[in-house]
Structure formats: C-alpha cells, structure tokens
mmCIF entry with sequence, helices, sheets and N, C-alpha, C, O atoms, coordinates in Angstrom:
data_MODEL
# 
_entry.id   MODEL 
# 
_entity.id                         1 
_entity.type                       polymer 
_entity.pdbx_number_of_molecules   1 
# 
_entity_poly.entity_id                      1 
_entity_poly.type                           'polypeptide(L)' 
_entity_poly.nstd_linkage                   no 
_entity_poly.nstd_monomer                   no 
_entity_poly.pdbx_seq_one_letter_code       
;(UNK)(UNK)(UNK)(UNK)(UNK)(UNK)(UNK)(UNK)(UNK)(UNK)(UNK)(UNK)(UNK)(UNK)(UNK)(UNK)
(UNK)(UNK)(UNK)(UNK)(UNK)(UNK)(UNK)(UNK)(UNK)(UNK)(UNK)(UNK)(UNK)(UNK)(UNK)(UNK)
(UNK)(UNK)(UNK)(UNK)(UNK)(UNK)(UNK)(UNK)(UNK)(UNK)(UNK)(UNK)(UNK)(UNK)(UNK)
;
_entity_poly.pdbx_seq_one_letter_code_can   XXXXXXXXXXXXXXXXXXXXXXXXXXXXXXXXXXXXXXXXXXXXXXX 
_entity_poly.pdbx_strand_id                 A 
# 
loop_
_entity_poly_seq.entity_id 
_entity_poly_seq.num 
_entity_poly_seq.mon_id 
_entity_poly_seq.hetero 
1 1  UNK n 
1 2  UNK n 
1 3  UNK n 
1 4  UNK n 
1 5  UNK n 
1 6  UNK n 
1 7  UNK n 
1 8  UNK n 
1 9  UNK n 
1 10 UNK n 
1 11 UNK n 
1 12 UNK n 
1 13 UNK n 
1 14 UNK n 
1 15 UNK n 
1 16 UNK n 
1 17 UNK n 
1 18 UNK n 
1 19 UNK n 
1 20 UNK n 
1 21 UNK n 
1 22 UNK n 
1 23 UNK n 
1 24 UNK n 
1 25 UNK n 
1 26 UNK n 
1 27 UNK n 
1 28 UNK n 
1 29 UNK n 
1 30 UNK n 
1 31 UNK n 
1 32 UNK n 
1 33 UNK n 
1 34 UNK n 
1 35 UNK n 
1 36 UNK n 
1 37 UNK n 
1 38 UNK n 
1 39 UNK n 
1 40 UNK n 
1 41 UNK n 
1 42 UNK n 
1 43 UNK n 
1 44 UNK n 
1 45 UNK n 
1 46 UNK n 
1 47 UNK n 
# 
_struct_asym.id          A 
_struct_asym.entity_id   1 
# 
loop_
_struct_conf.conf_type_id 
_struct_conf.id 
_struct_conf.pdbx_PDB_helix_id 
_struct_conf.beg_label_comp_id 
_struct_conf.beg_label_asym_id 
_struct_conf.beg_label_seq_id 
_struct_conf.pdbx_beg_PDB_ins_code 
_struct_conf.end_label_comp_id 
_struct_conf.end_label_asym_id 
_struct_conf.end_label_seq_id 
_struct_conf.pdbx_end_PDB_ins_code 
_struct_conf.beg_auth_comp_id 
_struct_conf.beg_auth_asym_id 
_struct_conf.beg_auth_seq_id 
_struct_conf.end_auth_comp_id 
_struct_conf.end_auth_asym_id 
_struct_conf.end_auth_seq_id 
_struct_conf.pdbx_PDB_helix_class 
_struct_conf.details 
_struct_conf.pdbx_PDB_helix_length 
HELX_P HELX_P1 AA1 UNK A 18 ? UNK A 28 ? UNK A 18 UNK A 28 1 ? 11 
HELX_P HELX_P2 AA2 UNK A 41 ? UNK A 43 ? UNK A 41 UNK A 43 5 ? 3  
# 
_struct_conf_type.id          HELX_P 
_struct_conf_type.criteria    ? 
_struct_conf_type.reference   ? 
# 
_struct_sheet.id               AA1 
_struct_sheet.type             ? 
_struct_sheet.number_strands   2 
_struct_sheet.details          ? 
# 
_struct_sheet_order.sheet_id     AA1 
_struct_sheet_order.range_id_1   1 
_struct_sheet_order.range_id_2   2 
_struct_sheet_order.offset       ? 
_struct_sheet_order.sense        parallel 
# 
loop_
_struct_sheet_range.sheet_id 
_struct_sheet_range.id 
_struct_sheet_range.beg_label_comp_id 
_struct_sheet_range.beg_label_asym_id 
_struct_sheet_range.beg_label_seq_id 
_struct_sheet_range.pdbx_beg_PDB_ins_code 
_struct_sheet_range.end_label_comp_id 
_struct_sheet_range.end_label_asym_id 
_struct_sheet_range.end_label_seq_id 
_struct_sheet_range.pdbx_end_PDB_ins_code 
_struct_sheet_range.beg_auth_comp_id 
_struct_sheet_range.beg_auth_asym_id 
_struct_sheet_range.beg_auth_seq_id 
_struct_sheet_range.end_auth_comp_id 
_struct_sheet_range.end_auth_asym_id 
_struct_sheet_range.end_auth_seq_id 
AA1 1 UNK A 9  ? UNK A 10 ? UNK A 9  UNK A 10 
AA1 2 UNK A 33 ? UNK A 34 ? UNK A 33 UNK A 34 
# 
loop_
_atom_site.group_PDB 
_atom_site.id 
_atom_site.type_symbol 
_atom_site.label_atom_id 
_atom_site.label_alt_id 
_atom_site.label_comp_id 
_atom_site.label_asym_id 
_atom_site.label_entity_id 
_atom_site.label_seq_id 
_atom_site.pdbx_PDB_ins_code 
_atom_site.Cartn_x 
_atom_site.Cartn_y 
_atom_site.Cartn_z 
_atom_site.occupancy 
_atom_site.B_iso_or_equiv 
_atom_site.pdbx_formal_charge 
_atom_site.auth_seq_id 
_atom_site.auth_comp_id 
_atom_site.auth_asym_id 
_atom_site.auth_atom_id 
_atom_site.pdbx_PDB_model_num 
ATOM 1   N N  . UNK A 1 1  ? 13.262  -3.958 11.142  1.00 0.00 ? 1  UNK A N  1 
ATOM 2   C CA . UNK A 1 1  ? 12.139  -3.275 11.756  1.00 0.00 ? 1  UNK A CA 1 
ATOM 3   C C  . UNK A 1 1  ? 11.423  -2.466 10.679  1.00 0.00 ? 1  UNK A C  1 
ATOM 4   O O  . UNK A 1 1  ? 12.125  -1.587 10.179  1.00 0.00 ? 1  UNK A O  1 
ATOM 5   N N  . UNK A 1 2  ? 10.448  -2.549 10.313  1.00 0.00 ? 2  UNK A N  1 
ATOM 6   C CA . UNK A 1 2  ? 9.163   -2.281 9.308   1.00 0.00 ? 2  UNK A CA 1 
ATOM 7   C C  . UNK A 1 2  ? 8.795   -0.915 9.633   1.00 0.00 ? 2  UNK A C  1 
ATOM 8   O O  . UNK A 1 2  ? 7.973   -0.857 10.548  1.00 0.00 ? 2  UNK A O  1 
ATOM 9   N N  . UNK A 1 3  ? 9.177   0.249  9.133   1.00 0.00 ? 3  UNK A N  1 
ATOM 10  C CA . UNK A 1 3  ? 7.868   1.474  9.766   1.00 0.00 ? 3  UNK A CA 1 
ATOM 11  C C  . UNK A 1 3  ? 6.703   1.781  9.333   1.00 0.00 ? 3  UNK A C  1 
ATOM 12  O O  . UNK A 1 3  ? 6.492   2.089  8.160   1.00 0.00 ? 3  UNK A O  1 
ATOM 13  N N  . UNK A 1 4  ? 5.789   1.729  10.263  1.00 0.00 ? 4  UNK A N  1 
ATOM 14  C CA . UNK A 1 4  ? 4.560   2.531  10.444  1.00 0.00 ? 4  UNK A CA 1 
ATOM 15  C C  . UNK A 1 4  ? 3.933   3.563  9.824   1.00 0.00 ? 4  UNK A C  1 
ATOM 16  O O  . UNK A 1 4  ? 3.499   4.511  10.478  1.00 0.00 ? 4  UNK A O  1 
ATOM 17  N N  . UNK A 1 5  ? 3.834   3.500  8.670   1.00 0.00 ? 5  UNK A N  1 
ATOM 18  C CA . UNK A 1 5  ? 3.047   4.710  8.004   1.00 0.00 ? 5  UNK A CA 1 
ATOM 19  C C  . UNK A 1 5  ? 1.439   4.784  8.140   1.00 0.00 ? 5  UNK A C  1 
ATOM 20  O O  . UNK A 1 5  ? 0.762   5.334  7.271   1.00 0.00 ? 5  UNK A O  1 
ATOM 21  N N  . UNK A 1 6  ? 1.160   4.492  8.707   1.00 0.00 ? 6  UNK A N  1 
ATOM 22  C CA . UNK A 1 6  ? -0.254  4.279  9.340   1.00 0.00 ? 6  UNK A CA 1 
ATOM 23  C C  . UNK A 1 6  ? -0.553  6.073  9.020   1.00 0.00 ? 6  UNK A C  1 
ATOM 24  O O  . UNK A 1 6  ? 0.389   6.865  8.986   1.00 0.00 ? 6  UNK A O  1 
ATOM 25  N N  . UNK A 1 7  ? -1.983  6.498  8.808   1.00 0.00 ? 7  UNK A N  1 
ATOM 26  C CA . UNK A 1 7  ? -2.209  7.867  8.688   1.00 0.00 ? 7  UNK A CA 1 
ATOM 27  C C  . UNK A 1 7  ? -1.512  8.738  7.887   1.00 0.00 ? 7  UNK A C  1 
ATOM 28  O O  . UNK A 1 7  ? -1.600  9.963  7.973   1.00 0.00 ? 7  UNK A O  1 
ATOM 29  N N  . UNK A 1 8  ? -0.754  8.081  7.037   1.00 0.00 ? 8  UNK A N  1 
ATOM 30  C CA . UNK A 1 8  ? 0.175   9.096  5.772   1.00 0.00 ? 8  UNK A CA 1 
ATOM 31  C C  . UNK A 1 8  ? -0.184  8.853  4.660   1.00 0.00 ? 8  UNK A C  1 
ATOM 32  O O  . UNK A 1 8  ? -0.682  7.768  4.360   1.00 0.00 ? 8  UNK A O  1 
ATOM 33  N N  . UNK A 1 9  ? 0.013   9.891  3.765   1.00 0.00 ? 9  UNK A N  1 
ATOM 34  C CA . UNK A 1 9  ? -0.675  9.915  2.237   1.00 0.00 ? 9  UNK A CA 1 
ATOM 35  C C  . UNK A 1 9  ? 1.019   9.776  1.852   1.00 0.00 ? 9  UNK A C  1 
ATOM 36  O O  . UNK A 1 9  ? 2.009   10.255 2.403   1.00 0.00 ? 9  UNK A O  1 
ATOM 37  N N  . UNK A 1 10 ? 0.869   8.949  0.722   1.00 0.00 ? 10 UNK A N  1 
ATOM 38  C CA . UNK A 1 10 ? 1.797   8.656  -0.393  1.00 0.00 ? 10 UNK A CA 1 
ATOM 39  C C  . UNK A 1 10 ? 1.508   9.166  -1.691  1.00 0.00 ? 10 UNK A C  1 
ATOM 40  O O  . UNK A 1 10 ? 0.370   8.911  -2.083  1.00 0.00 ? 10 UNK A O  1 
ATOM 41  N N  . UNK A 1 11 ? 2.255   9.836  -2.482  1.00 0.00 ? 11 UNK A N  1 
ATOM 42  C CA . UNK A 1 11 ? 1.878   10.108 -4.191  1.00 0.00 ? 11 UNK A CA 1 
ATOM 43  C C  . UNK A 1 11 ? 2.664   9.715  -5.026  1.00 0.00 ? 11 UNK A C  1 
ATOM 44  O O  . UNK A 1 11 ? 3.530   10.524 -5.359  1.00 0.00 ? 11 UNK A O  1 
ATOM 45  N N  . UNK A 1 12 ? 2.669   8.613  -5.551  1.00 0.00 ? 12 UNK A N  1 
ATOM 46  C CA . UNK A 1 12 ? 3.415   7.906  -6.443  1.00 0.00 ? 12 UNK A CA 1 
ATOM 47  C C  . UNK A 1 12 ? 3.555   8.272  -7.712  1.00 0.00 ? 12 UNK A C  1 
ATOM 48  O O  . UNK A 1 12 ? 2.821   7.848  -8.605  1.00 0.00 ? 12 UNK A O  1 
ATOM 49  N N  . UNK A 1 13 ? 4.400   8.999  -7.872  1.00 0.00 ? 13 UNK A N  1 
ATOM 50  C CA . UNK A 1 13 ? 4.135   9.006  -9.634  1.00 0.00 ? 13 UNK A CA 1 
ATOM 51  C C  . UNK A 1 13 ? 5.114   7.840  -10.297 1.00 0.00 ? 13 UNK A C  1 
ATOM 52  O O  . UNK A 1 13 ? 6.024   7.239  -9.727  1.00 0.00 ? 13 UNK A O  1 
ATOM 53  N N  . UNK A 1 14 ? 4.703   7.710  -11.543 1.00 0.00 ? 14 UNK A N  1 
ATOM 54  C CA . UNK A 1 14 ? 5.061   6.522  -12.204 1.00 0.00 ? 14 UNK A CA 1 
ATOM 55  C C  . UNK A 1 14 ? 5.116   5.172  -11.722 1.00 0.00 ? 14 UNK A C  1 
ATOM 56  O O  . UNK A 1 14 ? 6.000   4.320  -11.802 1.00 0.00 ? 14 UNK A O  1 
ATOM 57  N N  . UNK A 1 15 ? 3.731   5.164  -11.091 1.00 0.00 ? 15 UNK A N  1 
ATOM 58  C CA . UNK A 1 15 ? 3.967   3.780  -10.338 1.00 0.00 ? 15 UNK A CA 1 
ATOM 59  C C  . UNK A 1 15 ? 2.782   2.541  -10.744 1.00 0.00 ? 15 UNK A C  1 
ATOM 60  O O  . UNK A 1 15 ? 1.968   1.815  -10.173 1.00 0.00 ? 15 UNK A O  1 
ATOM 61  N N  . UNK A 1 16 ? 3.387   2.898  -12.402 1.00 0.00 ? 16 UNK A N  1 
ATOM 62  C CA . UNK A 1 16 ? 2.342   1.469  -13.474 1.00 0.00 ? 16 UNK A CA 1 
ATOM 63  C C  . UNK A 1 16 ? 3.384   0.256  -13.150 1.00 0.00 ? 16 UNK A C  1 
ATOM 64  O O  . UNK A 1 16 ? 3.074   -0.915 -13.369 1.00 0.00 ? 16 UNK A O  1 
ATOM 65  N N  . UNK A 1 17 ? 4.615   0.627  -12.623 1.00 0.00 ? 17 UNK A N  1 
ATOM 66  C CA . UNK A 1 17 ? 5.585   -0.718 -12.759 1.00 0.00 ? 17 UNK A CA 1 
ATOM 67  C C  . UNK A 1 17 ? 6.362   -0.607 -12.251 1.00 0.00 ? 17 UNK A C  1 
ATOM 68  O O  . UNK A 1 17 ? 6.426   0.513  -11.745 1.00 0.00 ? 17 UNK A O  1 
ATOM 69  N N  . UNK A 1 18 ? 7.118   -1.203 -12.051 1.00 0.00 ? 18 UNK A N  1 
ATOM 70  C CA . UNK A 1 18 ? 8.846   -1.407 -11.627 1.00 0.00 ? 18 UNK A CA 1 
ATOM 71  C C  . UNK A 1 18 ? 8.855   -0.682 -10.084 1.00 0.00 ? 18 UNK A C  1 
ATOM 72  O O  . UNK A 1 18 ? 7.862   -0.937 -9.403  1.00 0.00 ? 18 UNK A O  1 
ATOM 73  N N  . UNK A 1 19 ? 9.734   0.069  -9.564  1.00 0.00 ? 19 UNK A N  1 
ATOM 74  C CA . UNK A 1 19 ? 10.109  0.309  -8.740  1.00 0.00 ? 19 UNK A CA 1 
ATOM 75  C C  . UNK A 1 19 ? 9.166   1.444  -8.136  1.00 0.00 ? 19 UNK A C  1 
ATOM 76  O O  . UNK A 1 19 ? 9.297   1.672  -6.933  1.00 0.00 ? 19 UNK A O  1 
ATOM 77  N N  . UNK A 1 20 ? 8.042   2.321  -9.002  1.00 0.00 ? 20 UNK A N  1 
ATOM 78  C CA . UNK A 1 20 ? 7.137   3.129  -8.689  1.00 0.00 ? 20 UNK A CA 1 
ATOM 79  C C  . UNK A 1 20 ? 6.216   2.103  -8.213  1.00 0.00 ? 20 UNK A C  1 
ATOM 80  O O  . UNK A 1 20 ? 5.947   2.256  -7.022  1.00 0.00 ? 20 UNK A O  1 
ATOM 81  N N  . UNK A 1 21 ? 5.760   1.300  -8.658  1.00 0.00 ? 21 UNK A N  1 
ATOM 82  C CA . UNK A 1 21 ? 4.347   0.255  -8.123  1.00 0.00 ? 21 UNK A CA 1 
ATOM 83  C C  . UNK A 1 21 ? 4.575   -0.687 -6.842  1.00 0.00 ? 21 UNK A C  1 
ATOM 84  O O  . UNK A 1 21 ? 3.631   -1.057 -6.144  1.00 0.00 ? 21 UNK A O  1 
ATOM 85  N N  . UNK A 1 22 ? 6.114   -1.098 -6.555  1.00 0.00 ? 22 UNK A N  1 
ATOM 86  C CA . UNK A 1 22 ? 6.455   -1.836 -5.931  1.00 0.00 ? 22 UNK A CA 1 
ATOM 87  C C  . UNK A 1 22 ? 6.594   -0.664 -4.538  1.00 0.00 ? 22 UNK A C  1 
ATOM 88  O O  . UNK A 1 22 ? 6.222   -0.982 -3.409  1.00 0.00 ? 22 UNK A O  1 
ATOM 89  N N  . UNK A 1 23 ? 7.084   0.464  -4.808  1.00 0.00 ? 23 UNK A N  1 
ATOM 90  C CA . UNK A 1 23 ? 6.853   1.782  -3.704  1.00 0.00 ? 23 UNK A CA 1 
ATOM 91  C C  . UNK A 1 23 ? 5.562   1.939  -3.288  1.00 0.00 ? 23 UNK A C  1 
ATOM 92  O O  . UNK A 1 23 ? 5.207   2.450  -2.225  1.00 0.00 ? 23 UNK A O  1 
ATOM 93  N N  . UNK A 1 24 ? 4.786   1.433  -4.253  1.00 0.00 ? 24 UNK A N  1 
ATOM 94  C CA . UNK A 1 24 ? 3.546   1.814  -4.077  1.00 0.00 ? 24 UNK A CA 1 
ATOM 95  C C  . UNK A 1 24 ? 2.982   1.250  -3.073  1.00 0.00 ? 24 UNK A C  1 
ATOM 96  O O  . UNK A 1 24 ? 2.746   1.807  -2.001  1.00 0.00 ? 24 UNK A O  1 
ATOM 97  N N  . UNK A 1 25 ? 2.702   -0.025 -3.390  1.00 0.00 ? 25 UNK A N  1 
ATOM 98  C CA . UNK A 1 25 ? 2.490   -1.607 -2.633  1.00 0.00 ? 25 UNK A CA 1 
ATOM 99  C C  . UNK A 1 25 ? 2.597   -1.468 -1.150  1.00 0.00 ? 25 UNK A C  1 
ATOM 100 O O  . UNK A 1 25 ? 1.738   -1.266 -0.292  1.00 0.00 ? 25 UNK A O  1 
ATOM 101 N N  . UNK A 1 26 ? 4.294   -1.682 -1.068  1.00 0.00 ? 26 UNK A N  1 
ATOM 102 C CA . UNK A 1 26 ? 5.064   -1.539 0.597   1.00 0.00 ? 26 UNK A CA 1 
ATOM 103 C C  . UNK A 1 26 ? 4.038   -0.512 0.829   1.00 0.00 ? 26 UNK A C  1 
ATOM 104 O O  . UNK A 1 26 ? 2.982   -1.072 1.124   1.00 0.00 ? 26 UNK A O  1 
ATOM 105 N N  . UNK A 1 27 ? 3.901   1.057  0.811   1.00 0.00 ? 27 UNK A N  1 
ATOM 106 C CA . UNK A 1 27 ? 3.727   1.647  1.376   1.00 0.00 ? 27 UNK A CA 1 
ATOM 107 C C  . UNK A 1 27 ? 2.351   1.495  1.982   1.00 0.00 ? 27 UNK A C  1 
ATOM 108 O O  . UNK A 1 27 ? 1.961   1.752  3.121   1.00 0.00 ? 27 UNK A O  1 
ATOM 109 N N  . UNK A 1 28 ? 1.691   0.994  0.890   1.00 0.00 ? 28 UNK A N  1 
ATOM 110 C CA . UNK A 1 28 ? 0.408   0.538  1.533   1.00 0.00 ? 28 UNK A CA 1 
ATOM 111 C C  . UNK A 1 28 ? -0.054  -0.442 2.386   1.00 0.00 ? 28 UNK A C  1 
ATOM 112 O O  . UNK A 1 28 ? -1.083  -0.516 3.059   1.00 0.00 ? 28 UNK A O  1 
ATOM 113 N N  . UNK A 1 29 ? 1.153   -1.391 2.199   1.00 0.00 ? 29 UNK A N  1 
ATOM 114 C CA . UNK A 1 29 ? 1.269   -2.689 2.972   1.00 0.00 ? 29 UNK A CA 1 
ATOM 115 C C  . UNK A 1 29 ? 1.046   -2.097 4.371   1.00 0.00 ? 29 UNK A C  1 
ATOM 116 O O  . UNK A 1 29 ? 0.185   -2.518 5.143   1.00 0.00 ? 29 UNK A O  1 
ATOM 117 N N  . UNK A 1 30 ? 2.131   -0.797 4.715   1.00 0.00 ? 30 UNK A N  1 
ATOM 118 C CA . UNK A 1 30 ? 2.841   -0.373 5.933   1.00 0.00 ? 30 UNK A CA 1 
ATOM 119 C C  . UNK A 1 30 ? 1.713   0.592  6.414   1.00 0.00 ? 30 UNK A C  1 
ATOM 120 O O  . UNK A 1 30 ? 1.930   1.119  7.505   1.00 0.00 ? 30 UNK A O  1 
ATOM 121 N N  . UNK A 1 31 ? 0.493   0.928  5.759   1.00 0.00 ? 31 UNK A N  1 
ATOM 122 C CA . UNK A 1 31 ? -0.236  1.451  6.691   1.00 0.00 ? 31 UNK A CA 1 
ATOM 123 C C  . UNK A 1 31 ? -0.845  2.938  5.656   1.00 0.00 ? 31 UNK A C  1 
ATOM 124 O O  . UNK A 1 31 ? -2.030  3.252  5.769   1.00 0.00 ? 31 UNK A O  1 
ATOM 125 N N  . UNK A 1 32 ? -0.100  3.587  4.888   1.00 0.00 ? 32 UNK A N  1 
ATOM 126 C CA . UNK A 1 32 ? -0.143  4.752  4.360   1.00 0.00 ? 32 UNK A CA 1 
ATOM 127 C C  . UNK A 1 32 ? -1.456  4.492  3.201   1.00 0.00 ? 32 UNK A C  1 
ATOM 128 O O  . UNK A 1 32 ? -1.785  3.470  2.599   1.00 0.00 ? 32 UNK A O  1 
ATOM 129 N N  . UNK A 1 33 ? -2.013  5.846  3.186   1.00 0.00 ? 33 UNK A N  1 
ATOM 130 C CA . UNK A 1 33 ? -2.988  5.982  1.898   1.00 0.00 ? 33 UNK A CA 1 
ATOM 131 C C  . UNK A 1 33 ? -2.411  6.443  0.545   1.00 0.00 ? 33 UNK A C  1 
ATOM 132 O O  . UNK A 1 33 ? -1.795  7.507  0.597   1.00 0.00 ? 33 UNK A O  1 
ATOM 133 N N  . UNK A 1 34 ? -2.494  5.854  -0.627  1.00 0.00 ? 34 UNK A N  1 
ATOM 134 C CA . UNK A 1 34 ? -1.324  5.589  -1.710  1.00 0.00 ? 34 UNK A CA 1 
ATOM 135 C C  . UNK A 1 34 ? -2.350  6.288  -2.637  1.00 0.00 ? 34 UNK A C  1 
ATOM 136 O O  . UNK A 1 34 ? -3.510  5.935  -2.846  1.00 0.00 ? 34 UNK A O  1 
ATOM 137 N N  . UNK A 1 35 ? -1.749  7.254  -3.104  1.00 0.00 ? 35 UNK A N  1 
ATOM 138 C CA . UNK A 1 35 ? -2.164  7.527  -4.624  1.00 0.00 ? 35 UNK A CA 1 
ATOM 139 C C  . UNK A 1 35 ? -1.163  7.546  -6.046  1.00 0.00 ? 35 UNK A C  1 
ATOM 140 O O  . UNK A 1 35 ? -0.381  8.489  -6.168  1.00 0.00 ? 35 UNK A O  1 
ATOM 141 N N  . UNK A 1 36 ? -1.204  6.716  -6.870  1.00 0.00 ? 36 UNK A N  1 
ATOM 142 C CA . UNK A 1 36 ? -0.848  6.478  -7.539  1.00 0.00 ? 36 UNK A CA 1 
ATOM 143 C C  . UNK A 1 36 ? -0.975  7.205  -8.838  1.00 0.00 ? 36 UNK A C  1 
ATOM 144 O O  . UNK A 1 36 ? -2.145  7.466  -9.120  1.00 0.00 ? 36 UNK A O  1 
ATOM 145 N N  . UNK A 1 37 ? -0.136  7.577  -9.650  1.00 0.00 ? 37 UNK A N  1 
ATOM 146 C CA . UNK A 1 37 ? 0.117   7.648  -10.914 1.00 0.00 ? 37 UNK A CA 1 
ATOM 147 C C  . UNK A 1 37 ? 1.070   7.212  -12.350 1.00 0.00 ? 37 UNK A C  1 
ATOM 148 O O  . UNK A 1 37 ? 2.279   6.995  -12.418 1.00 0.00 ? 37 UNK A O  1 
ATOM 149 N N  . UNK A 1 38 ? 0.111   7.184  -13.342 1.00 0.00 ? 38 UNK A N  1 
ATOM 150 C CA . UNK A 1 38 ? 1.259   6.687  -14.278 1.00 0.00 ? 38 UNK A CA 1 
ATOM 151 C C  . UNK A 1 38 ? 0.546   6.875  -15.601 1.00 0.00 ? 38 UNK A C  1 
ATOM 152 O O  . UNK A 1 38 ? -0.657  7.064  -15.780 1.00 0.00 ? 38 UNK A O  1 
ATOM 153 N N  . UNK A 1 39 ? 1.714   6.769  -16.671 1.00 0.00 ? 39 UNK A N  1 
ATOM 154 C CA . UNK A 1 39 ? 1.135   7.423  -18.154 1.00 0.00 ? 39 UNK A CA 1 
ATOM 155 C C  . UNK A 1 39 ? 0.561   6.276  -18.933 1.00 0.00 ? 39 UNK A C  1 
ATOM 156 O O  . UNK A 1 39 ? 0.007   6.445  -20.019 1.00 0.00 ? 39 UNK A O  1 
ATOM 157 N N  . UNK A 1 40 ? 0.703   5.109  -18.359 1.00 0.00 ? 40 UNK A N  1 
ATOM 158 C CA . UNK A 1 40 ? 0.537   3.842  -19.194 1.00 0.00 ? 40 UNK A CA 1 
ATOM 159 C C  . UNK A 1 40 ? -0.892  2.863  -18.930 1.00 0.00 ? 40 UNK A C  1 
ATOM 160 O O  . UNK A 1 40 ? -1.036  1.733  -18.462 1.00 0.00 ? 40 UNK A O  1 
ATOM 161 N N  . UNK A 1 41 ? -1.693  3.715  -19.382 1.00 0.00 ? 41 UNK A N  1 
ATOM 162 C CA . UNK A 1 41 ? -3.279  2.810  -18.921 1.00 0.00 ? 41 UNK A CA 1 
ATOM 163 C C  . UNK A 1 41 ? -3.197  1.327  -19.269 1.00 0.00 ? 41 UNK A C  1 
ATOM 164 O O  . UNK A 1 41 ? -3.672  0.428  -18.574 1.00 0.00 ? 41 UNK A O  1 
ATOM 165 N N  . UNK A 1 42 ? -2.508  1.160  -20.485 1.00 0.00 ? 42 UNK A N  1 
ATOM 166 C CA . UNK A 1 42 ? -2.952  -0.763 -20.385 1.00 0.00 ? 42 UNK A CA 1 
ATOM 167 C C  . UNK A 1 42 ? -1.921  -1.450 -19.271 1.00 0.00 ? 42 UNK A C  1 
ATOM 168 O O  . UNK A 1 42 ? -1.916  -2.679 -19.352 1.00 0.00 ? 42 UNK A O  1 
ATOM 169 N N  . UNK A 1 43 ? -1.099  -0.931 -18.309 1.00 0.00 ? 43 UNK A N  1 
ATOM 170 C CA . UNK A 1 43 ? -0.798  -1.307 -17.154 1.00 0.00 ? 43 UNK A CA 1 
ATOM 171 C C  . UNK A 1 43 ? -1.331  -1.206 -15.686 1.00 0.00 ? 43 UNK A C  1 
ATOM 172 O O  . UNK A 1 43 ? -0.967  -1.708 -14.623 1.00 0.00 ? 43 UNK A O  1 
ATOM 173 N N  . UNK A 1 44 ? -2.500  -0.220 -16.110 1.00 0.00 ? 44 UNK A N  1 
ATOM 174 C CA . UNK A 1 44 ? -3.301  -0.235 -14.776 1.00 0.00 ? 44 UNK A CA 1 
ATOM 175 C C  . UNK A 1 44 ? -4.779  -1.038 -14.550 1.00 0.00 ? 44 UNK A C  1 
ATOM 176 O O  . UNK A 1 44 ? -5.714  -1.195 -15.335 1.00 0.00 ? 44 UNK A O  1 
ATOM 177 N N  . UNK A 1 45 ? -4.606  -1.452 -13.238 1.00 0.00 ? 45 UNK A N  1 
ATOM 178 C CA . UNK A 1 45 ? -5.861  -2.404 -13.297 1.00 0.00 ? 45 UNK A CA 1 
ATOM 179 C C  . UNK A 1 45 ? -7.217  -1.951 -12.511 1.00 0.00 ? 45 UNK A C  1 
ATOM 180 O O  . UNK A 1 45 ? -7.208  -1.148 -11.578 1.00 0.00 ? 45 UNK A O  1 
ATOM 181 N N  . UNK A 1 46 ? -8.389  -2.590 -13.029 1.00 0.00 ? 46 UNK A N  1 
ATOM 182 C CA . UNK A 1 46 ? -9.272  -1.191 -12.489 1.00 0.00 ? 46 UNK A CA 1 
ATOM 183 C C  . UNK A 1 46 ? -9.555  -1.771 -10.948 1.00 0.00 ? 46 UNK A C  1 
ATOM 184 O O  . UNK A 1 46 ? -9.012  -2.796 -10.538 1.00 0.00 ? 46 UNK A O  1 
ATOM 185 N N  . UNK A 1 47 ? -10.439 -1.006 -10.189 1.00 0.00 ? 47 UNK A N  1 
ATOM 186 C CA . UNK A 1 47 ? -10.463 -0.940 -8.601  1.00 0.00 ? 47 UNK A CA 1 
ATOM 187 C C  . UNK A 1 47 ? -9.943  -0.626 -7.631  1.00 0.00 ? 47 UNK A C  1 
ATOM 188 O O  . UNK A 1 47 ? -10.479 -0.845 -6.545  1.00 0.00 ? 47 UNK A O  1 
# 
C-alpha cells in the first residue's frame, strides 16, 4: 500500500544521486512538492 503525500513539501538534501534523488522521485511520484538539493551541479539537470 503506497502513501499519499498529496499536499506535502519534501526537502531533500543531497539528492544529485543515489538514495537522496531516488527519495526524491518516489516522493513526488506519491503526490508531495519536492525540493531538492545538492553540491554537485554537473549532476543536476535543468527544469
């Protein structure tokens, strides 16, 4: 059973990769507004 984050803010830090980006993702998959961070610009993609 999948939960519902519909209407929740997420703040990701370190989430250029691995297990921060993949947190990232789901959460957004699941409904939540994701803000992301990370120290590594040539891993982030623009838009």
């Amino acid at each position: 059973m999948a939960q519902d984050f519909s209407g929740q803010v997420a703040i990701i830090t370190g989430g250029s990769d691995g297990i921060g980006f993949a947190t990232a993702a789901l959460l957004a998959k699941r409904g939540a507004h994701v803000v992301i961070c990370g120290r590594r610009a040539e891993l982030s993609t623009p838009g």
